[in-house]
C-alpha positions in Angstrom: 82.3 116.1 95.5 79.9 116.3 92.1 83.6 117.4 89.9 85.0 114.7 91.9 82.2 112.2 90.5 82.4 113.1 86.9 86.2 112.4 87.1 85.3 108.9 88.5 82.8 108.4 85.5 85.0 110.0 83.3 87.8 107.7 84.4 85.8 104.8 83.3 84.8 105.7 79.7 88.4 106.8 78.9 89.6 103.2 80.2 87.2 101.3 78.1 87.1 103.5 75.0 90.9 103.0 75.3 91.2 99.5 76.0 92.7 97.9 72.4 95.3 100.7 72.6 97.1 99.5 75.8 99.4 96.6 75.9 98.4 93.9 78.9 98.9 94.0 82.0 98.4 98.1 82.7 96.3 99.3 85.0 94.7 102.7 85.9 93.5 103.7 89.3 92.2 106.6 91.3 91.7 107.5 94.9 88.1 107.4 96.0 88.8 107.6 99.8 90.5 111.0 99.2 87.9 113.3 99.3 86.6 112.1 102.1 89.5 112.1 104.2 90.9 115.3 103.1 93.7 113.9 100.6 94.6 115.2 97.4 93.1 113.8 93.8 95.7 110.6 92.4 95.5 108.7 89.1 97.8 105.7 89.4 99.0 103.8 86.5 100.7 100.5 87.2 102.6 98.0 85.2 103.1 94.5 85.3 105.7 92.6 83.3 104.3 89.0 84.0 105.9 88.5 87.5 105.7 89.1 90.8 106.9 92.9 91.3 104.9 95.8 89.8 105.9 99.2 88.9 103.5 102.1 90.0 103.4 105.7 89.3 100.9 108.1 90.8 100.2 111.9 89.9 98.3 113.7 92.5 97.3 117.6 93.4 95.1 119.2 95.4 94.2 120.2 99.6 97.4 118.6 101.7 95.7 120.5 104.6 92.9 122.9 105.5 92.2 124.0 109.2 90.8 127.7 110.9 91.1 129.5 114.1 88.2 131.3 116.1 88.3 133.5 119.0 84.9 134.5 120.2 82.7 132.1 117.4 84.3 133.9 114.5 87.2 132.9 112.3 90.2 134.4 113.0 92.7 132.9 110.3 92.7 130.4 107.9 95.4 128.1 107.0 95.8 125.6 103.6 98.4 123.3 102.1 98.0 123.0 98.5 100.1 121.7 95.6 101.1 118.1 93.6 103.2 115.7 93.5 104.6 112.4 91.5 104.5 109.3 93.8 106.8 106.2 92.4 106.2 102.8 93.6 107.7 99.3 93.5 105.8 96.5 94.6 105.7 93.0 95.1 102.7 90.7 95.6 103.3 87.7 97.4 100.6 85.5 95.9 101.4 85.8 92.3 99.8 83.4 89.9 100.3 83.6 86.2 96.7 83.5 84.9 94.7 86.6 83.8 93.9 87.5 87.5 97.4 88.5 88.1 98.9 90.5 89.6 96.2 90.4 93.2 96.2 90.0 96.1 98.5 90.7 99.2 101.6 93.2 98.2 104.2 95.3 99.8 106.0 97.9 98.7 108.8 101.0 98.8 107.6 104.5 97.2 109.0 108.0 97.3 107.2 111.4 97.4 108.2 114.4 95.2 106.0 117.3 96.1 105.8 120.7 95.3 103.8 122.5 98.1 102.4 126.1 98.9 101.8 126.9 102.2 98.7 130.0 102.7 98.1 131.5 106.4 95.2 134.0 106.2 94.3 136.6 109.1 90.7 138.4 109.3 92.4 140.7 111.3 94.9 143.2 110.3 98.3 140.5 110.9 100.2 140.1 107.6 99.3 137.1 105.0 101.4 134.3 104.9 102.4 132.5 101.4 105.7 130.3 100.9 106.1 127.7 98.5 108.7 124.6 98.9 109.2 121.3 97.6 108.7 118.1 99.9 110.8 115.1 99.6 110.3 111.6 101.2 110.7 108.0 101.1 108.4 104.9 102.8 107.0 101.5 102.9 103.5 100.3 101.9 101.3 97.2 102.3 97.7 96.5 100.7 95.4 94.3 99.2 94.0 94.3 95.3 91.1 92.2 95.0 90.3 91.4 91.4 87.3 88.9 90.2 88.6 86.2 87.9 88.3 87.7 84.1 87.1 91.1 85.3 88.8 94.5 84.1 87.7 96.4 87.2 89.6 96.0 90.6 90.0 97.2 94.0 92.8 98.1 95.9 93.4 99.7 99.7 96.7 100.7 100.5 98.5 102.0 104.1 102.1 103.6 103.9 104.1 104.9 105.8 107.2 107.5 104.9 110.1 110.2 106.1 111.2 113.2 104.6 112.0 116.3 104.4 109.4 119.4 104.5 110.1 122.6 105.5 108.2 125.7 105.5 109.5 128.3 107.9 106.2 130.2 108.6 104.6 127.1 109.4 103.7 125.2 113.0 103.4 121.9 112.7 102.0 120.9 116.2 98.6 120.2 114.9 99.7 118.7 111.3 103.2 116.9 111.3 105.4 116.7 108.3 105.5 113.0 108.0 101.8 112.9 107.9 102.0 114.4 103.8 104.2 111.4 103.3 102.4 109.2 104.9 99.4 106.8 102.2 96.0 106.3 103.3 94.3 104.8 99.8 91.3 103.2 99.0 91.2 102.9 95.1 89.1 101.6 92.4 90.6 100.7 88.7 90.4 99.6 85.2 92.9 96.8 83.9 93.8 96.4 80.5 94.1 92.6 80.1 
């Protein structure tokens, strides 16, 4: 959680150091909620052309999944989903007003998920160590809000997505964490926009 913090303040500094370099109407963001929730790191980057529809692209790595098994109070395996991906989004706000608050608001959206995953199944015991690695490929919709004081650089943002796809690892059992749940956005973000 500290690394997670200096990234945050980090974040910040680079935005406002780099303000005069950026045209209008970019804006950076990152994922606060996913730490707590268990979802990878993302840096977003958006771009708005002075209308209605945005363009967004999103990097983000880290833990898709952690979970253990016991038997008798001990740990008995160990299981992780780890890797990154590139997230591109189109989105629309339905408000869209052309002052320097734009674009916030209400949007909704279509994105795609390009990941590449690795899969790692551990045993305390003396069963074999799983690894397999495999790319992840999917496609949903999106909704959210982006609440932006008038004049202000900084903004908020929550987003909820759903997607399909394709995942497949063959040494994997997906009862207790289904594939469409890594394509699936749960986001509550905080940005910089250079205006």
């Amino acid at each position: 959680m500290k690394k997670y913090l200096i990234v945050i303040v980090a974040f910040i500094v680079v935005a406002g150091i780099s303000n005069s370099l950026f045209a209008q109407h970019i804006y950076i963001k990152t994922d606060i909620l996913g730490p707590l929730v268990e979802n990878p790191f993302s840096i977003g980057f958006e771009k708005n052309n002075r209308k209605p529809g945005s363009f967004v692209i999103s990097l983000e790595g880290g833990y898709y999944m952690r979970d253990k098994g016991y038997d008798f109070e001990q740990v008995n395996w160990r299981k992780k989903i780890t890797g990154f991906g590139i997230v591109p989004e189109y989105r629309r706000y339905l408000r869209y007003t052309s002052n320097m608050n734009r674009p916030k608001g209400v949007f909704i959206g279509t994105y795609a998920k390009i990941l590449k995953l690795k899969y790692t199944q551990e045993w305390e015991t003396s069963k074999a160590d799983v690894t397999e690695k495999n790319w992840a490929f999917g496609i949903g919709l999106n909704a959210g809000y982006k609440y932006k004081k008038p004049y202000s650089h900084f903004f908020m943002e929550a987003v909820l997505g759903a997607g399909i796809g394709v995942i497949d690892f063959d040494n994997f059992d997906n009862d207790y964490f289904p594939d469409h749940f890594l394509l699936a956005r749960f986001e509550f973000c905080i940005g910089y926009a250079f205006q």
